[in-house]
Backbone as a printed PyTorch tensor [residue, N CA C, xyz], in Angstrom:
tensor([[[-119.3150,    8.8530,  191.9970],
         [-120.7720,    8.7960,  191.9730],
         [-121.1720,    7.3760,  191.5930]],

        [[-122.3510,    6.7950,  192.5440],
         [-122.6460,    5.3920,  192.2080],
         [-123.3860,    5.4180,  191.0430]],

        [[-123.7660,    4.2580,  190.7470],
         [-124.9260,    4.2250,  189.3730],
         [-126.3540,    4.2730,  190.2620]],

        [[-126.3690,    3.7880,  191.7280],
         [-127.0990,    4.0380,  191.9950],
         [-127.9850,    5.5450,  192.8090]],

        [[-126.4700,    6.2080,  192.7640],
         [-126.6880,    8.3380,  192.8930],
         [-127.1630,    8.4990,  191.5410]],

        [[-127.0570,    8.1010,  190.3390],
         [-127.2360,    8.6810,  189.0950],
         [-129.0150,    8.0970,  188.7490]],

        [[-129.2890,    6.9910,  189.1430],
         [-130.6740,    6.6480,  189.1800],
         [-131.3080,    6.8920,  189.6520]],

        [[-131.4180,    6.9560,  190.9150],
         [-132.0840,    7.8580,  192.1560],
         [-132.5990,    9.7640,  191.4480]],

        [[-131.3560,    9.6750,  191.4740],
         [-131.8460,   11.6820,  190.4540],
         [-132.1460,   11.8120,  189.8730]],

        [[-132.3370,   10.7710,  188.5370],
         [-133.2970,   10.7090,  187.0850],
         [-134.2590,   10.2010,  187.4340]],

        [[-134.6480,    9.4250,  188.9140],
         [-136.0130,    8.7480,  189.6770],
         [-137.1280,   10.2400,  190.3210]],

        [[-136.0080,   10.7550,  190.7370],
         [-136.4040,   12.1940,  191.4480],
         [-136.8460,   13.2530,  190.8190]],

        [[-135.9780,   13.3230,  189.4730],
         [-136.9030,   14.3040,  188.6110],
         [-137.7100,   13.9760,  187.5390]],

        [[-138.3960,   12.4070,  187.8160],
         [-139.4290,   12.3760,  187.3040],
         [-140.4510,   12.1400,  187.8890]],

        [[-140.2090,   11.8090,  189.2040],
         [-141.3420,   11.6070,  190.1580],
         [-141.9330,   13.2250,  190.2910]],

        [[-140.8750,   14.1250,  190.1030],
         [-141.4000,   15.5360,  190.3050],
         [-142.2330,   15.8160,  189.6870]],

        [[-142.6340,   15.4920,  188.0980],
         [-143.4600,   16.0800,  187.1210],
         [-144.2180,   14.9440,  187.3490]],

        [[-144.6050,   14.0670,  187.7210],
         [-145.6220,   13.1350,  188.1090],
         [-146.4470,   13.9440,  189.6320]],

        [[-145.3060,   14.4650,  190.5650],
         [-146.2230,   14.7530,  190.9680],
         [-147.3130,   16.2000,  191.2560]],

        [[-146.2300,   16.7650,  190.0250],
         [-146.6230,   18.4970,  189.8820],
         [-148.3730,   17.6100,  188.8780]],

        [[-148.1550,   16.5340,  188.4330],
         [-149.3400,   16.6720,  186.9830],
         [-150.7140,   15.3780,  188.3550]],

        [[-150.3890,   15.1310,  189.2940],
         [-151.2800,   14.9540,  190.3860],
         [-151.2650,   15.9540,  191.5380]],

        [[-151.0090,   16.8120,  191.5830],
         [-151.0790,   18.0270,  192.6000],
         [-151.0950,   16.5410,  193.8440]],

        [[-149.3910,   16.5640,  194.1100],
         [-149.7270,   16.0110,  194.7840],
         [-148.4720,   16.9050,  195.9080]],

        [[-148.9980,   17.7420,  196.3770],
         [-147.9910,   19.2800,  196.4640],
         [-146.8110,   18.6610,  197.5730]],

        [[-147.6850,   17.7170,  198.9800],
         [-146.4150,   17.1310,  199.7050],
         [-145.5950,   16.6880,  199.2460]],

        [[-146.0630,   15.5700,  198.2070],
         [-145.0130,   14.6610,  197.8140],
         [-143.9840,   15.7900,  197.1520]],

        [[-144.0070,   16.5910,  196.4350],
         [-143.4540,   17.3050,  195.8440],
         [-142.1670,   18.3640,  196.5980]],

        [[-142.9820,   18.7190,  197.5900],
         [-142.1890,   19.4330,  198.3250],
         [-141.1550,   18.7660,  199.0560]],

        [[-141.4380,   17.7970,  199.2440],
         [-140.6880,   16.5400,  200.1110],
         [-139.3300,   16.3740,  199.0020]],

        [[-139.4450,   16.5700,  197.9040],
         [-138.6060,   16.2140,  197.4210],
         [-137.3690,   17.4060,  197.3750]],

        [[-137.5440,   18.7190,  198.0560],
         [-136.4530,   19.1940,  198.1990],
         [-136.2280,   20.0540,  199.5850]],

        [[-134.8880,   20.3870,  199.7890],
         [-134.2660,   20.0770,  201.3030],
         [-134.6360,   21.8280,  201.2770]],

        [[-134.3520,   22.1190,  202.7850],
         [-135.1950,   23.4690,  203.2530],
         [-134.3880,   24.1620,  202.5070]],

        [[-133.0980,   24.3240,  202.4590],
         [-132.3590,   25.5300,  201.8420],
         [-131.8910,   25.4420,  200.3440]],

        [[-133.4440,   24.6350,  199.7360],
         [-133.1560,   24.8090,  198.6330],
         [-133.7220,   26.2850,  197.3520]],

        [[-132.9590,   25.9000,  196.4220],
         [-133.0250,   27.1450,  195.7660],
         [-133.7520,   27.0550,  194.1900]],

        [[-134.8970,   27.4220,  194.1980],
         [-135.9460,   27.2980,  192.7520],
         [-135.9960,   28.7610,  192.1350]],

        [[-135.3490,   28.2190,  190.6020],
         [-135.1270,   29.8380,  190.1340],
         [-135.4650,   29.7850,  188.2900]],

        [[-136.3410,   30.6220,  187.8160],
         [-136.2410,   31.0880,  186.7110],
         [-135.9010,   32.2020,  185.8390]],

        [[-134.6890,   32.4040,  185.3800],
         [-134.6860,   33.2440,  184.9690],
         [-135.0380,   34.4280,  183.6720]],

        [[-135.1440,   35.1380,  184.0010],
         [-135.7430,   36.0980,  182.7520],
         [-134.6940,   35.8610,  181.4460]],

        [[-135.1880,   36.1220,  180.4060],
         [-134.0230,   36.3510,  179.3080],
         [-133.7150,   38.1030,  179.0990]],

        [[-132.0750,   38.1240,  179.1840],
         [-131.7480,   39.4640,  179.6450],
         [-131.5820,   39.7100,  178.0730]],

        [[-131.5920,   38.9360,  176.3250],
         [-131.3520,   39.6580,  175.3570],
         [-131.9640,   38.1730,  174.6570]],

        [[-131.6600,   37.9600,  173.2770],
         [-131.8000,   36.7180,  172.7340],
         [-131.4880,   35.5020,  172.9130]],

        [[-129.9990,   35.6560,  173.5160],
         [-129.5820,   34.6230,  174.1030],
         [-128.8440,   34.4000,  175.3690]],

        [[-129.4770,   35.4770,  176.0920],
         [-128.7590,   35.2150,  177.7110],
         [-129.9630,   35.4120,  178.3780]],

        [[-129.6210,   34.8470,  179.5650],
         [-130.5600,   34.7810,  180.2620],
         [-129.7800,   35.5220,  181.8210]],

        [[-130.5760,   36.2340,  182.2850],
         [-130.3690,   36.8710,  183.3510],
         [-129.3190,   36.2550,  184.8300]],

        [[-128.5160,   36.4330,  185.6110],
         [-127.4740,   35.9170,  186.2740],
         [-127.7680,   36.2310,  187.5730]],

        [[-128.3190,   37.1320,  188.0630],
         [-128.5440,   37.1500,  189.8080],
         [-130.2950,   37.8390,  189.8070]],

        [[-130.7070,   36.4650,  190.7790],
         [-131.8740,   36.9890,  191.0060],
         [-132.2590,   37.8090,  192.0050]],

        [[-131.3820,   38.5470,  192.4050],
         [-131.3870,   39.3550,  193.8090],
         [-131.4510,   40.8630,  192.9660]],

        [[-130.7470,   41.1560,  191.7250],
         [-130.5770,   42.0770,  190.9240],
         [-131.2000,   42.3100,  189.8220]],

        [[-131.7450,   41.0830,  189.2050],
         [-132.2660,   41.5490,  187.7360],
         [-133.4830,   40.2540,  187.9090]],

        [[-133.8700,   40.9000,  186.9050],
         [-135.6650,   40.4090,  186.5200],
         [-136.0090,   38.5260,  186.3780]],

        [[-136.6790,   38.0910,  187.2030],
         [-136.8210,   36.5070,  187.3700],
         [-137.7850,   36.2710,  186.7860]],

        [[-138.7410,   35.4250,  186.4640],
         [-140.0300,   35.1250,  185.9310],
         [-140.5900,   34.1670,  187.2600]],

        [[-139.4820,   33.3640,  187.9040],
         [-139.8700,   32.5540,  189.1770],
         [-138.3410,   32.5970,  190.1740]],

        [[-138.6140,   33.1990,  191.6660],
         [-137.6100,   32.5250,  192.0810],
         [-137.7900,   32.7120,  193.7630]],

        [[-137.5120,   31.5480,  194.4440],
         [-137.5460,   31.0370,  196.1890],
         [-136.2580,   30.6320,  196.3610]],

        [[-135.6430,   31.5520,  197.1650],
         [-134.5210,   31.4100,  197.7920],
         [-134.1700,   30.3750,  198.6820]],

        [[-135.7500,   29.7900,  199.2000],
         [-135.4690,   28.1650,  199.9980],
         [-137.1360,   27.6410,  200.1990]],

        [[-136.8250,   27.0800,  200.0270],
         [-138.2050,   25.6010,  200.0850],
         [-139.1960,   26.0320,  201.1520]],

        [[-138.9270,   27.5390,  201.8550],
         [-140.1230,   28.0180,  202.6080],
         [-141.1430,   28.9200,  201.3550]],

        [[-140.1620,   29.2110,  200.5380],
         [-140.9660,   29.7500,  199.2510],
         [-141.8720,   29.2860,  198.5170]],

        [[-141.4060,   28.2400,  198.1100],
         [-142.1220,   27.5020,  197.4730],
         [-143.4950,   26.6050,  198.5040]],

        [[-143.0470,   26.0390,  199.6510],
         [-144.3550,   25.6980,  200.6240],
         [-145.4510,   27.1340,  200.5950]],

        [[-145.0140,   28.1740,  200.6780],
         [-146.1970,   29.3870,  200.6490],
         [-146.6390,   29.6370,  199.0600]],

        [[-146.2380,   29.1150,  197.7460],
         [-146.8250,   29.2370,  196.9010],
         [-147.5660,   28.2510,  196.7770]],

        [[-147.3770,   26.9530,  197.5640],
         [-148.6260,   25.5910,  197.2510],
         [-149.2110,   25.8540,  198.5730]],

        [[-149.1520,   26.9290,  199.4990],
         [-150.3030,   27.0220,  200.7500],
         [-151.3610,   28.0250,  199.1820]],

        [[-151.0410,   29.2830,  198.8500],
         [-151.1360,   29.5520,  197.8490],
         [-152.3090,   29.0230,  197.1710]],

        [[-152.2130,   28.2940,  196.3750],
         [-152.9140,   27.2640,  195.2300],
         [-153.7950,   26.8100,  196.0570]],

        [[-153.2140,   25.5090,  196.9580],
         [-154.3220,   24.9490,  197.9020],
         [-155.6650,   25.8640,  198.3130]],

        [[-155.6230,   27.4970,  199.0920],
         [-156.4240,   27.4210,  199.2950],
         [-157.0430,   28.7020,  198.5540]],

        [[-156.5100,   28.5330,  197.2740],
         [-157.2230,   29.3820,  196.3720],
         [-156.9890,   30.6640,  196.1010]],

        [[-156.2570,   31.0540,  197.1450],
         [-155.3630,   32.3490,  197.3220],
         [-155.0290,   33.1870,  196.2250]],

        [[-154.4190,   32.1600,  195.3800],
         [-153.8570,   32.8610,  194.0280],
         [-155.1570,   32.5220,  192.8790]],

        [[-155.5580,   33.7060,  192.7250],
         [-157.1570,   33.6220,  191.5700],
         [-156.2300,   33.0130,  190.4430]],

        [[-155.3030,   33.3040,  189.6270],
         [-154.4750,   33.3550,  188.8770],
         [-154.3420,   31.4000,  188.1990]],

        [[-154.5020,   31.2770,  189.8040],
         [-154.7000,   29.5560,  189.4520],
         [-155.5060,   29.1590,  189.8740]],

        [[-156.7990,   28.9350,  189.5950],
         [-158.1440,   29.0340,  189.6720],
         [-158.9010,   29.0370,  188.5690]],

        [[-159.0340,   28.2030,  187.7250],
         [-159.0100,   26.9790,  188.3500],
         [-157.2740,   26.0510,  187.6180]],

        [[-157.0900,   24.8590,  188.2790],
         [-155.5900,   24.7420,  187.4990],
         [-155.8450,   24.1390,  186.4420]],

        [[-154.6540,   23.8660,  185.9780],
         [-154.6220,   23.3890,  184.6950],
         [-154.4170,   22.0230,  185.1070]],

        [[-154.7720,   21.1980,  183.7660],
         [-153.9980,   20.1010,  183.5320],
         [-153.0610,   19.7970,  183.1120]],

        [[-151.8770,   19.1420,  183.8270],
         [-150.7640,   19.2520,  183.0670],
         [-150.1550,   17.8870,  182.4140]],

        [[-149.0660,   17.4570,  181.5720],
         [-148.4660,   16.6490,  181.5440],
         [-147.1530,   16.6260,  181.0820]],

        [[-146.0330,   16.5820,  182.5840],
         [-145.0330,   16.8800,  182.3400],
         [-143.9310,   15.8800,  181.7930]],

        [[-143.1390,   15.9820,  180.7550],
         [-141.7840,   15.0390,  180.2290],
         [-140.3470,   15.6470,  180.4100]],

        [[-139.7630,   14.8690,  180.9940],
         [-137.9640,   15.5200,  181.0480],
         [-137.4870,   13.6840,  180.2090]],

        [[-136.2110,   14.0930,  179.6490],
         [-135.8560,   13.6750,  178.6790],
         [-133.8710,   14.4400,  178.5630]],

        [[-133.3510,   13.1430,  178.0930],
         [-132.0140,   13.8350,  177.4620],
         [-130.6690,   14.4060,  178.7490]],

        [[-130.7640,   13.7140,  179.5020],
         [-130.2230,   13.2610,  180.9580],
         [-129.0770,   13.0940,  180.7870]],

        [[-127.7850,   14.3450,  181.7310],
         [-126.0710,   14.2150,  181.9220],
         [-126.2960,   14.0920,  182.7440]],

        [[-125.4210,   13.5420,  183.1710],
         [-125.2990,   13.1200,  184.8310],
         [-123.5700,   13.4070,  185.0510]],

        [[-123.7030,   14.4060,  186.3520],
         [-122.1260,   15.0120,  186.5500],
         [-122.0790,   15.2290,  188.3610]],

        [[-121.1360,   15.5460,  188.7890],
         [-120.7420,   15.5660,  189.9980],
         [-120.0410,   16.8830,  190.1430]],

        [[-120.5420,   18.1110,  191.0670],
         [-119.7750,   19.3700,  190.5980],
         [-118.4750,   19.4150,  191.7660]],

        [[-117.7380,   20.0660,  191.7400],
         [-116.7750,   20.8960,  192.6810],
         [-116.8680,   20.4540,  194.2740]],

        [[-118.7630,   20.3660,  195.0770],
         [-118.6070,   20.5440,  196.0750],
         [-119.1730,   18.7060,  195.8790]],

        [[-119.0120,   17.8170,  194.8540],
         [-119.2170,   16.4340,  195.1200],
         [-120.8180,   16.0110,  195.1810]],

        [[-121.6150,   17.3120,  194.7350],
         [-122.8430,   17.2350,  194.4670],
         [-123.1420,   16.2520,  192.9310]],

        [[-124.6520,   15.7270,  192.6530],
         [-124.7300,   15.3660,  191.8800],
         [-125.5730,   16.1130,  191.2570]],

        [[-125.3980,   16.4580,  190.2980],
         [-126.0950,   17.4060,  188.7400],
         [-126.7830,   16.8290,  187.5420]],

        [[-127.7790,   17.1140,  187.4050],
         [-128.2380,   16.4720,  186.1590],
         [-129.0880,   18.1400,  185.5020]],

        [[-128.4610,   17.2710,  184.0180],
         [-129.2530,   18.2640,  183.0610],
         [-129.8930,   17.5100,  182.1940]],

        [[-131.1210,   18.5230,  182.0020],
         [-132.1830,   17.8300,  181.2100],
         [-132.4150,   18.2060,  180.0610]],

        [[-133.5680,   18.0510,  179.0870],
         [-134.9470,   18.9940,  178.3950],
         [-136.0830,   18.4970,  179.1330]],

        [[-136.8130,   19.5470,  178.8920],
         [-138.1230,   18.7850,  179.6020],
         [-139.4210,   19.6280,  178.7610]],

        [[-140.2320,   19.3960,  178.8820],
         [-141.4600,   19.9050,  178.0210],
         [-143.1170,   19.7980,  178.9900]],

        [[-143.6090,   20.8240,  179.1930],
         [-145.0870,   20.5050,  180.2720],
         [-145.9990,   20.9300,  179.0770]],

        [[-146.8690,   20.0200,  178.8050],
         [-148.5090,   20.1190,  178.2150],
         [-149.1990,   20.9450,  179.3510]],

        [[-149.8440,   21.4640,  178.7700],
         [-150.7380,   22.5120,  179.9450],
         [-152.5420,   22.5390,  179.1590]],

        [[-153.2740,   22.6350,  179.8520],
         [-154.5530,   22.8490,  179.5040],
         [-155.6860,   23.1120,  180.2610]],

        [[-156.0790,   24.2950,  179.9090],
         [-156.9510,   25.2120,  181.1910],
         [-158.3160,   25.8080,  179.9500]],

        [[-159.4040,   25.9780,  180.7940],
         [-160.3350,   27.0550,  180.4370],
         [-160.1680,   26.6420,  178.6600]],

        [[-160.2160,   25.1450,  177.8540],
         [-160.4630,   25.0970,  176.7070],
         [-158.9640,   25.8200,  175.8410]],

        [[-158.0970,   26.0130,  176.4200],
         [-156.6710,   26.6850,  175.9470],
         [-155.5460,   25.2750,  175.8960]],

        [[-155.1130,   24.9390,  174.9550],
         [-153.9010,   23.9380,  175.4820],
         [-152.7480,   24.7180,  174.8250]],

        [[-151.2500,   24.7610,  175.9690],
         [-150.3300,   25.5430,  175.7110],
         [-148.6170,   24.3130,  176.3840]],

        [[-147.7520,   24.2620,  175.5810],
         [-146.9540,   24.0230,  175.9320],
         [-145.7880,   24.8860,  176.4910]],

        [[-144.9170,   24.3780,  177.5520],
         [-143.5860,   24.8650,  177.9240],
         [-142.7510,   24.1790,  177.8150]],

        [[-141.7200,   25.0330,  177.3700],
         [-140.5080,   23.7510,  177.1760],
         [-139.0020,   24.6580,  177.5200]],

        [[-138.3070,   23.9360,  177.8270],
         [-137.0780,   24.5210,  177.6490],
         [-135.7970,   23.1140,  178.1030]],

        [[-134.9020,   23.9280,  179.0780],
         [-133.7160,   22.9380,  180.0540],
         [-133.7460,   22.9650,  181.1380]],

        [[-133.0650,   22.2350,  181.9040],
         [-132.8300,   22.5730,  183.3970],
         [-131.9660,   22.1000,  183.8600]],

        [[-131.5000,   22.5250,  184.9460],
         [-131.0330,   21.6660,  185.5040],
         [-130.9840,   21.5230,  187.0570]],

        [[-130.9650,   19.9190,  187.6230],
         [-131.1750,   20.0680,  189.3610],
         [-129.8000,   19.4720,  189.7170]],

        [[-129.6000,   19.9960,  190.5150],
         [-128.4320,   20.1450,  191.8680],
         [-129.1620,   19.2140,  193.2350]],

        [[-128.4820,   18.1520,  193.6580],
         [-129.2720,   17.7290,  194.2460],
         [-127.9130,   17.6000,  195.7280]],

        [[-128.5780,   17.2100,  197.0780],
         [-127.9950,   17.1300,  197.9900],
         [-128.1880,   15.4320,  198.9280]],

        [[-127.0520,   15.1130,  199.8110],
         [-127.2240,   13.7680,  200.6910],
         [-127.8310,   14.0540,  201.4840]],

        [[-129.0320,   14.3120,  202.5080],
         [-129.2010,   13.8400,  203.5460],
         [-129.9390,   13.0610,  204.1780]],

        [[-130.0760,   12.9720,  205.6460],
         [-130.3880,   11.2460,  206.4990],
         [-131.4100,   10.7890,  205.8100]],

        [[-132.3350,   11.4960,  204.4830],
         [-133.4920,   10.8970,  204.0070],
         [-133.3630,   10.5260,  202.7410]],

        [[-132.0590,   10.5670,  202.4320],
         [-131.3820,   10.6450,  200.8000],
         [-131.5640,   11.3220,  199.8760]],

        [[-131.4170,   11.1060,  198.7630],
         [-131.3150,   12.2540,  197.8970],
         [-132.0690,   13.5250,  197.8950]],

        [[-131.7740,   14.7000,  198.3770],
         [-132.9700,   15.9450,  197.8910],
         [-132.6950,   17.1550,  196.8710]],

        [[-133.1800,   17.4600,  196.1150],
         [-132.9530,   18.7090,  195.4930],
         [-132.3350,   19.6070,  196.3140]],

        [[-131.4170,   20.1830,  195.8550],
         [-131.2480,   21.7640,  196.4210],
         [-131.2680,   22.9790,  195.4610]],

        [[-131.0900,   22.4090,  194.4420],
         [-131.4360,   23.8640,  193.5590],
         [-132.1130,   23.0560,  192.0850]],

        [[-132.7720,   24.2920,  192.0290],
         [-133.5930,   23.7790,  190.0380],
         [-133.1320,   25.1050,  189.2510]],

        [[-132.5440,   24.9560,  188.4460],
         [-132.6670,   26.4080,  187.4260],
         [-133.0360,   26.1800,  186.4660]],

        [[-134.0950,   26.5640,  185.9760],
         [-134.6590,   26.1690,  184.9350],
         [-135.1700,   28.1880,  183.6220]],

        [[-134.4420,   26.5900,  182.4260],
         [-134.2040,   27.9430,  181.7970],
         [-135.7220,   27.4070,  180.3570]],

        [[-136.7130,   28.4720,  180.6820],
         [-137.3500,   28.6370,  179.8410],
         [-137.5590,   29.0810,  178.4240]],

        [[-137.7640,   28.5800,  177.4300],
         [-136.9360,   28.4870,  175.9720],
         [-138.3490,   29.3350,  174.6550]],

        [[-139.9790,   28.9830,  175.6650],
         [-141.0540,   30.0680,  175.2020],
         [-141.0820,   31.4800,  174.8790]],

        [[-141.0960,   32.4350,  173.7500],
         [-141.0710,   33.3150,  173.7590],
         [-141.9540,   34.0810,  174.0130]],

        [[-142.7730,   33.7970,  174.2540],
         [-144.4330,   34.1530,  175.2560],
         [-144.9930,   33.3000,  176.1790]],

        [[-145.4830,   34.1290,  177.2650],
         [-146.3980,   33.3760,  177.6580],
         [-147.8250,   33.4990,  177.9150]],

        [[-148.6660,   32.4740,  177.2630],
         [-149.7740,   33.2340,  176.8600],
         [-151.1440,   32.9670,  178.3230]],

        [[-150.6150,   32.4940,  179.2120],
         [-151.1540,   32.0370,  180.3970],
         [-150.7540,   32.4890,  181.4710]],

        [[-150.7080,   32.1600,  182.5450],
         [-149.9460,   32.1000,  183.8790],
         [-149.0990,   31.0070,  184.0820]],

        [[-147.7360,   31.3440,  184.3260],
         [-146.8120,   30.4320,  184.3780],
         [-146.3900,   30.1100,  186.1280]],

        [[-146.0920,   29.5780,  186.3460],
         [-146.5770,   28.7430,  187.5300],
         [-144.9790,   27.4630,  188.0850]],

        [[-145.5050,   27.1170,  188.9210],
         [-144.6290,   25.7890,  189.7840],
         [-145.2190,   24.9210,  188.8050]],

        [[-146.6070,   24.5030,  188.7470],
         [-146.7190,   23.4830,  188.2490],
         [-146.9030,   23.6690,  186.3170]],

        [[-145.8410,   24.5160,  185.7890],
         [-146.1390,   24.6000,  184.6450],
         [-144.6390,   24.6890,  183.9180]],

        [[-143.7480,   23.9370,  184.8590],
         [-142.5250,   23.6570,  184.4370],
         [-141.6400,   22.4340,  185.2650]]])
């Protein structure tokens, strides 16, 4: 892995929360490849968190980047009351491994933390994550996010753009 694969992916997942906190939904989506995979999982006890989202309880999950384009068609045109109106957000990732798995992918794990503030309410999220990212002809793209949420409530609507 170059230093310049390892910069590029700590470039990528911060351009992401820059551009989840400007709804800037193309740019966003652009940043990951069609068969990618966005997943949150439920916590299955205190300290596990749930293992197949095909089987047990998710809080968020798109099996490929057509998912996620129909949750920001979604938002855009108001579709979802739920986000209506949005919040403001301001997202931080922080605390960055940088690894190369099995299939020669590059991996990074984070913390990350989103400020949120809607309707006179300000609420934080925080937890880990981590993105899986892929080569192609347009360079680096996400292919998977798992992001593990660390809130023991949530006292809002939790969302794409609230992690």
């Amino acid at each position: 892995m170059s230093p310049d694969d390892k910069q590029d992916a700590i470039d990528i997942i911060i351009s992401e929360g820059m551009y989840l906190d400007n709804k800037d939904w193309d740019a966003w989506l652009a940043l990951y490849s069609e068969d990618s995979e966005y997943w949150i999982p439920a916590w299955d006890d205190e300290f596990t968190t749930t293992t197949d989202p095909d089987t047990q309880l998710s809080l968020i999950y798109y099996g490929s980047r057509a998912g996620l384009e129909d949750r920001v068609y979604r938002i855009r045109t108001e579709l979802s009351l739920a986000s209506s109106p949005l919040p403001r957000t301001c997202h931080m990732t922080s605390n960055f491994q940088i690894e190369k798995n099995e299939s020669n992918e590059v991996v990074v794990r984070s913390a990350w933390m989103t400020h949120s503030y809607k309707l006179k309410v300000s609420h934080s999220f925080y937890g880990h994550q981590t993105h899986t990212f892929c080569n192609t002809d347009e360079g680096l793209k996400i292919s998977k996010r798992h992001i593990v949420l660390q809130n023991d409530s949530i006292p809002n609507v939790l969302d794409i753009y609230s992690v």
